[in-house]
Structures are given as structure tokens and as C-alpha cells.
N, C-alpha and C positions, 0 to 999 in steps of 0.2 A: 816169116814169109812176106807179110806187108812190107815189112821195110826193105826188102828184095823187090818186091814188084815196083817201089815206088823210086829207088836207087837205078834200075834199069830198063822200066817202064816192060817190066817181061807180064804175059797174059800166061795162067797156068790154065792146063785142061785137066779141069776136077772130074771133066765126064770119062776120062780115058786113065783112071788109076789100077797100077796092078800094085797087090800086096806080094812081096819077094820073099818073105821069109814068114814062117811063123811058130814062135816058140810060147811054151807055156810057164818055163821061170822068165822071171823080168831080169834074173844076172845074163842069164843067155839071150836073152832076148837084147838085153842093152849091147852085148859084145856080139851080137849077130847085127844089130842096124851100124853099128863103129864100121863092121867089115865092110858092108856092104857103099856106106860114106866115103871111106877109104879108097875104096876100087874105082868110086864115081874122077872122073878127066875134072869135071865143074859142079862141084856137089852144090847144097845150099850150107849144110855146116860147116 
């Protein structure tokens, strides 16, 4: 994420985070944050 901010000079709002998913295995958990990466138009990954 720094090297995002510092690449596009973008300011995040840490005070306005929503959590979108949450799961209790980490296998699902990791292919629940891919999907959700995926769907983003301009993700950060």
C-alpha cells in the first residue's frame, strides 16, 4: 500500500473501512479476499 500511495500520490481513509467478508478457515478466507480482488474495476493487487 505505501508503494501505491507513493506511485500515485492517492490518500486512503482508514477512518471509513468496511470489512466485506469474514470467514473462519484461512483456505476460504484467502479465496473469499481473490473473489472479492477479482470483482474490484482497480484493485490494489
Amino acid at each position: 500500500i505505501k508503494q501505491i500511495k507513493i506511485k500515485i500520490d492517492y490518500a486512503f481513509n482508514w477512518e471509513d473501512v468496511q470489512i466485506l467478508d469474514r470467514e473462519l478457515f484461512l483456505s476460504k478466507k484467502f479465496i473469499s479476499e481473490m473473489l472479492y480482488i477479482k470483482r474490484q474495476k482497480n484493485g490494489l493487487n
